[in-house]
N, C-alpha and C positions, 0 to 999 in steps of 0.2 A: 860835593863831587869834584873832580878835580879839572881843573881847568886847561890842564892839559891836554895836545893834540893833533896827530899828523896829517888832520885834515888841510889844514892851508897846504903845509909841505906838499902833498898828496896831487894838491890841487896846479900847484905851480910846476911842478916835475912834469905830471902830464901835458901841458900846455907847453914845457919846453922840449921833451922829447917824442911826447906819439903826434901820428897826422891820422887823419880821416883815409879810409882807403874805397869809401862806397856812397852811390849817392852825391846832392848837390855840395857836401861837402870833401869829397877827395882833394887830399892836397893840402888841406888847411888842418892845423893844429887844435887837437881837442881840449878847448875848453870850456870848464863847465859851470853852467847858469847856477844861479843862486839857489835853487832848489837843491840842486845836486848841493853845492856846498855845505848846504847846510844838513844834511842829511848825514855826510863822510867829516864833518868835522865833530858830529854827535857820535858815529859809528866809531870812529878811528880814536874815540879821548883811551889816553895811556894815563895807568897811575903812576908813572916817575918815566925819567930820560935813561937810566942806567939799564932798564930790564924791560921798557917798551909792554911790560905787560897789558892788555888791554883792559880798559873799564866795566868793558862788554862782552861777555863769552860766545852769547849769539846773537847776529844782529839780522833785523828781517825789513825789508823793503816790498811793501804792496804797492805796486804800479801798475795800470794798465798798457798792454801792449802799444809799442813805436815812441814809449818814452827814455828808449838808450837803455833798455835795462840789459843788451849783450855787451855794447861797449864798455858800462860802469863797471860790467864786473872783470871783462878780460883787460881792461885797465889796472884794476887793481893786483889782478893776479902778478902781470908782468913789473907793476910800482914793488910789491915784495920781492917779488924775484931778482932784480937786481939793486936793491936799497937794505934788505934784511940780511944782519949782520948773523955770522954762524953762516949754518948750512938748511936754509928755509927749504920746505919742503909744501907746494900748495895745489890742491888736491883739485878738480872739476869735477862735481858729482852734477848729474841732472837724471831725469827720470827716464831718459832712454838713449841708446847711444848716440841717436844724429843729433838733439841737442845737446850734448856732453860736445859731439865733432864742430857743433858751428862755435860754440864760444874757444873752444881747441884755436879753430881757424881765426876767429877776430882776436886771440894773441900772439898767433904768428905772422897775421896781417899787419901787427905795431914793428916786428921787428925786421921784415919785409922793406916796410919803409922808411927804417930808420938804418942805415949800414952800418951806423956809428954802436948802436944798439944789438945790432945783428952778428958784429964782431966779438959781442962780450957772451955770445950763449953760442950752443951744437942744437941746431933742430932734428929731433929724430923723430920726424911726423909721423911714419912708416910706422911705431909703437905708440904715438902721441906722449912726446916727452920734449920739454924742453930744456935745456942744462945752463945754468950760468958756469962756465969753465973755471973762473977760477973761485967759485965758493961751493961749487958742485952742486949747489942748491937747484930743487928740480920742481916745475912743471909739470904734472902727470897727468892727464886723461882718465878717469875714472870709469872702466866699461862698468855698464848696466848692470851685468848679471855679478860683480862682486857684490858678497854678501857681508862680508865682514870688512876691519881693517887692518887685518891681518897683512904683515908687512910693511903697514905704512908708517911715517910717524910726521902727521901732519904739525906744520904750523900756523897753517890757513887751509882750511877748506870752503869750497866755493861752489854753494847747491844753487843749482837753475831750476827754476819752473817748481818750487815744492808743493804747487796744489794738485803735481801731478804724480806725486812720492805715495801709491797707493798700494802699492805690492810687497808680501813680508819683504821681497831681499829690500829694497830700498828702507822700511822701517825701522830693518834692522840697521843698516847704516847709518839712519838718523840718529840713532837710539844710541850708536858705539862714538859716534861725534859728540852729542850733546850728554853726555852724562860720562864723560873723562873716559873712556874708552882707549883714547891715543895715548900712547909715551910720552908727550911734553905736556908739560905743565900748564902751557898757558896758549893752547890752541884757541884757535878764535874761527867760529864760524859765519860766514855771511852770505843772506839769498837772497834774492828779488825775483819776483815774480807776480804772476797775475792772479786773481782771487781763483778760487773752485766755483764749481754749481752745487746749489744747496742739496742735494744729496749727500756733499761729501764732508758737509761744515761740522757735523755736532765728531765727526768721529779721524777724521782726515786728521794728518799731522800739522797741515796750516792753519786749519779752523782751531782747534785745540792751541794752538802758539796762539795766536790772535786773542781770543775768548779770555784761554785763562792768564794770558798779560795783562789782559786790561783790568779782571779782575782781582788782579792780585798786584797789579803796578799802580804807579799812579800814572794816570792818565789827564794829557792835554789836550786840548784841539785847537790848533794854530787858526783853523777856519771852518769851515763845514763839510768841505772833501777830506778833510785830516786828519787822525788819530793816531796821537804819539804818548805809546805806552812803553813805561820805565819801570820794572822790576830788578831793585837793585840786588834781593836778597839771590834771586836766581844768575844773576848778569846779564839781562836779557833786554833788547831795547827791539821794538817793533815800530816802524814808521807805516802806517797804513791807509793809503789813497783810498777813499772807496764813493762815488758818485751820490748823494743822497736825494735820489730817485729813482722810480719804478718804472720813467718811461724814457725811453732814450732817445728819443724825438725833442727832450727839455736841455737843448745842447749847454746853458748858462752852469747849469747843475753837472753835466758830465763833464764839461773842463774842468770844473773842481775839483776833479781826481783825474786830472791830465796839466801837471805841471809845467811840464816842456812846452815851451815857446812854439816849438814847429807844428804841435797838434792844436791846430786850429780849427775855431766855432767850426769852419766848412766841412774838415774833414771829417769829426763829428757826426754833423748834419749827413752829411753822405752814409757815414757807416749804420744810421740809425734808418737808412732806406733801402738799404742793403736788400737787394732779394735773396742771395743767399746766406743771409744768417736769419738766425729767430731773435724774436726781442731777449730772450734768454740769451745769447749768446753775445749781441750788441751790450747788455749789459754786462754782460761777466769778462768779455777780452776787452774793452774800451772804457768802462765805466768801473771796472772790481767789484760788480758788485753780486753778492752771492745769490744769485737767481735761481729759480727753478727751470726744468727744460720746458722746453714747449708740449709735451705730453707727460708734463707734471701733473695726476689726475688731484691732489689736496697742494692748492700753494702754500707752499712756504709761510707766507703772511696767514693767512687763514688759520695753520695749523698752530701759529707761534700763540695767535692769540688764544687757543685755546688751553693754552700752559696756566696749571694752577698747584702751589703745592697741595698735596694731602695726604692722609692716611686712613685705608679702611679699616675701620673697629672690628675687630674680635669677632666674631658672632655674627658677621653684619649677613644679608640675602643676596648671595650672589653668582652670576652666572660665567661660565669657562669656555674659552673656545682654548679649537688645540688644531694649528699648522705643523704636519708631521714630514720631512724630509730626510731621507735613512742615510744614505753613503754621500760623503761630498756634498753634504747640505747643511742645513739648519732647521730644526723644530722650534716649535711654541709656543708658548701658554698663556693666555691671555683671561684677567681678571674682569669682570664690569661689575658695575655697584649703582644703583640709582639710589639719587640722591638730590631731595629739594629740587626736583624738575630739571637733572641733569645726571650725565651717566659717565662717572669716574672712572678710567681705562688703566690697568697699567699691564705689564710682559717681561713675561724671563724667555731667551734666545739662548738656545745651545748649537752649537755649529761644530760640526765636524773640517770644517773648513778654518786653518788658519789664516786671521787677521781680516776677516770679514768681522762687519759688526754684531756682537753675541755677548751675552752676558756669562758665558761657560762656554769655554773650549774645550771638544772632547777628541783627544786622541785616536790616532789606529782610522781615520776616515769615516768613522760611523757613529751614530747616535743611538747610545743606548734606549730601549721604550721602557724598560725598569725604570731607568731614571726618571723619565717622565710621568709615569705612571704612579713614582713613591710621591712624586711633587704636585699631582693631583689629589692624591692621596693624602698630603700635608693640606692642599687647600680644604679637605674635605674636613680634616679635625679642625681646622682654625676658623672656618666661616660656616655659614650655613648655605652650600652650594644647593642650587636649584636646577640649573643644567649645564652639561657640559657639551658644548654641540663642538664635532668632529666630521671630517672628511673622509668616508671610509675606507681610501686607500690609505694602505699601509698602518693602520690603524684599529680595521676590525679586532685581530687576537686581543688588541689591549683593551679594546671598548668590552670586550666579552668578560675580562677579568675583570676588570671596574665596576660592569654593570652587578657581578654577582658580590661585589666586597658593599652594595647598596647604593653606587652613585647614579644617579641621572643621567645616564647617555644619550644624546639625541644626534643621529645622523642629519648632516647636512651639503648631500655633493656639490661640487663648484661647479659640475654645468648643470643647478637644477634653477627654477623658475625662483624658490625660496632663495639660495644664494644669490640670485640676481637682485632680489629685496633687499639683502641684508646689503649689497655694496651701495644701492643706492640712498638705505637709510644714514650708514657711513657716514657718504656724501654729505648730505643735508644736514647731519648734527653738525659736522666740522664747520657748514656755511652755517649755520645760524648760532653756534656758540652754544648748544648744550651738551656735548662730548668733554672733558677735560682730561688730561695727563700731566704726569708728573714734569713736563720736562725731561725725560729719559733718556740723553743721547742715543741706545740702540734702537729704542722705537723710532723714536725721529728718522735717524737714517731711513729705515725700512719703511717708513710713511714716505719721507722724501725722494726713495730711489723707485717708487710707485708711480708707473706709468696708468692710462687709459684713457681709453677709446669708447663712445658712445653709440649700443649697436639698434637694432631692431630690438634685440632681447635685454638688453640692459647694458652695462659695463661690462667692457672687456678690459680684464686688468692685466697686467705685465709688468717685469723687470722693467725700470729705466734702460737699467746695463747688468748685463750679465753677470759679474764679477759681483754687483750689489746683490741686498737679499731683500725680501718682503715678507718672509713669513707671520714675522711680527704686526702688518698690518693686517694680514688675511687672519690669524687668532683674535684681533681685537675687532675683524667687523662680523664677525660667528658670535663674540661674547657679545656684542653691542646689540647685535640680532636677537639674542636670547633674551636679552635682556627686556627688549621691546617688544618680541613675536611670539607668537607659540606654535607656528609651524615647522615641521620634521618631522621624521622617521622613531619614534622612543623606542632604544633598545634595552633598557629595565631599567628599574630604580632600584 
């Protein structure tokens, strides 16, 4: 790897030209602690002096919040903009436009206080643009709702907050940055940001960076808060803080993933007694660490453990649930299989919704019931289906054709007495460990973005968040139910 790197430079230019404009340090000159250093001296290695090309195509920084992560980045915006030779062009994407406008505002806050600085660009805040006059290299504000990069022709771009890039338009702009999308050749992407909630891990664009760098890079750990993964073949470097603990009250273990000098044991302490956060959130904005929310009904940890690979045989006895949602939804179909005193789960997700979690994207807003009905019909020649339990809305007509092509249909409403059994058998297989799945990032998700509430009648289930799906949970606690009950409605074999 080459040894090269404009990390020091980087480092010494800011301490000679920005000042602090906020907080106990206004006024004094930023510079930065050895963590930073060593982070942008890894980020910033070039392979040769003549073409400054970077080592790293994308470089990703997991930090939890009030460790500098707006300054490092609108430092570095304004280090390129007047040091990059040519006509540097460097882009601020984040996932919504007020934080696109504050890291906007902390690079025009450097040139504010520096007059010296302030004479070599044109501020056109008014469009969020900033000009170096004489190399015309520009500063741009990235509004939110661009969906493309059309027009642009970055030589840095600069994503804030990527655990919160959940929406196709931003996808697509991850998508058009990282896989040569822009006009130059040797774009270089970099983001910091704070971990997501495990909802969003197995399918989000930062859990995906994360996961499959470490799987595919080689991976370090300078200490126990730290994971620095190197993927040479993609250019991909991830520096990843993440607290390695469940309880955020263990303030020793949450500094581990709080570098910065200023975040001290106290404030910690303080934010882990927080009445208005949940322990979910104390760990995910101060600790990175991918938590479930507070009305996470299967945690994260419970669920992880019950990942096993496998594959059902041919022929084997098995039972089908089916989550049906028509327009602007997602359907689902869920396999179970017992086996040696445990019940093997897996789901195919088709969503008429783009860039939710799905295993098939269906066009035109709606989900075909043919299609799902031929792919019951697939499980019907490959295994030896025993029932298919269904939610009779929106589902009747097909349960009628199925029943008469010989399968097993058993009704099963979500507000009946029987569905209240099935969620809470769910429940207990995931706690005691006889449920298994594949690992499936779209079930995950949809296990993950599973909320509930415990009523008089049983579990009240719900979206975590809107935008998430669940159908894939609700088909596999119907299959899991079949699998174990023989209460419903049989509407033929």
């Amino acid at each position: 790897m080459s040894g090269l790197s404009l990390g020091p430079d980087f480092a010494d230019w800011c301490e000679t030209h920005l000042v602090h404009s906020v907080d106990r340090w206004a006024g004094k000159p930023v510079v930065f602690e050895e963590w930073q250093r060593e982070f942008f001296n890894e980020a910033l290695r070039i392979k040769d002096r003549s073409t400054l090309e970077p080592v790293w195509r994308s470089v990703a920084l997991i930090v939890p919040r009030k460790n500098g992560k707006t300054l490092s980045l609108a430092a570095l915006a304004v280090y390129h903009l007047l040091t990059d030779m040519g006509q540097p062009e460097i882009l601020l994407a984040a996932a919504s436009d007020k934080q696109a406008g504050r890291l906007f505002d902390a690079c025009v806050s450097f040139f504010r206080r520096n007059p010296d600085l302030d004479d070599m660009v044109q501020r056109r805040e008014y469009i969020g643009e900033i000009v170096n006059v004489d190399t015309g290299g520009k500063i741009i504000r990235l509004p939110s709702s661009g969906e493309t990069l059309d027009g642009f022709n970055p030589s840095l771009a600069i994503c804030d907050e990527l655990h919160a890039w959940n929406t196709p338009t931003r996808r697509r702009v991850w998508t058009s940055l990282t896989t040569g999308g822009a006009a130059r050749a040797h774009t270089q992407v970099v983001t910091i940001t704070t971990a997501g909630d495990a909802s969003t891990r197995e399918t989000g664009i930062l859990g995906r960076l994360i996961d499959r760098n470490e799987q595919a890079g080689d991976v370090e750990h300078p200490h126990g808060g730290l994971t620095v993964s190197r993927n040479t073949e993609a250019a991909t470097l991830v520096f990843n803080y993440s607290a390695p603990t469940a309880d955020p009250a263990d303030t020793a273990a949450m500094k581990l993933a709080n570098p910065a000098s200023w975040v001290t044991d106290e404030f910690l302490a303080r934010q882990a007694v927080n009445p208005e956060l949940s322990t979910a959130e104390v760990l995910q904005l101060h600790g990175c660490v991918w938590a479930s929310g507070i009305d996470a009904w299967i945690d994260t940890a419970n669920w992880e453990t019950c990942r096993e690979p496998f594959d059902i045989p041919d022929g084997a006895a098995v039972h089908v649930g089916v989550d049906v949602g028509i327009r602007r939804d997602s359907t689902a179909v869920a396999v179970a299989w017992q086996h040696d005193d445990r019940t093997y789960l897996r789901a195919t997700v088709w969503s008429a919704v783009e860039g939710v979690p799905a295993h098939v994207f269906t066009p035109g807003g709606r989900v075909d019931l043919g299609v799902i009905e031929d792919h019951i019909r697939h499980l019907h020649r490959r295994f030896a289906v025993q029932s298919v339990w269904f939610d009779p809305r929106f589902f009747v007509r097909s349960s009628e054709i199925l029943a008469d092509d010989g399968l097993p249909m058993v009704e099963l409403e979500q507000s009946s007495a029987s569905m209240a059994d099935a969620y809470q058998g769910f429940y207990e297989a995931t706690l005691n460990g006889t449920v298994r799945h594949p690992g499936d990032p779209v079930l995950t998700a949809h296990v993950a973005n599973t909320a509930a509430e415990k009523t008089d009648r049983g579990w009240k289930v719900r979206k975590m968040r809107q935008s998430g799906r669940i159908d894939a949970t609700v088909a596999c606690v119907m299959a899991l139910h079949g699998a174990t009950q023989s209460s419903g409605v049989w509407v033929g074999w």
